[in-house]
C-alpha positions, -999 to +999 in steps of 0.1 A: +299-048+755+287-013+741+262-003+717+257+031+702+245+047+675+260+077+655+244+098+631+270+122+617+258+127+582+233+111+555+255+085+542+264+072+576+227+076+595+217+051+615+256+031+618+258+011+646+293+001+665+289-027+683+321-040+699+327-075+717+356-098+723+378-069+718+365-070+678+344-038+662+321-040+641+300-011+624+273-014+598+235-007+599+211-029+612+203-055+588+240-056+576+254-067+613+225-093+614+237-113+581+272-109+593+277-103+632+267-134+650+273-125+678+253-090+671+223-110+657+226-135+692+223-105+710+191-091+691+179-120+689+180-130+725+167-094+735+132-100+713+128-130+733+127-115+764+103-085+752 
């Protein structure tokens, strides 16, 4: 798995690419939590820990 974030211009600040299972997914934040499950699993699971 690899996480980054890119900030190339306004429109696109704060995009996130999150890849897994050979599947990319890009979107901000909030956006990959209502439709990533396996994004919001791994957020989720790294709060828990904290």
């Amino acid at each position: 798995m690899l996480m980054t974030h890119r900030v190339d211009c306004f429109i696109q600040l704060d995009q996130i690419i999150y890849i897994h299972d050979h599947q990319v997914s890009v979107g901000k934040h909030e956006d990959l939590l209502k439709k990533n499950t396996g994004y919001a699993k791994l957020i989720e699971g790294g709060q828990q820990h904290a």
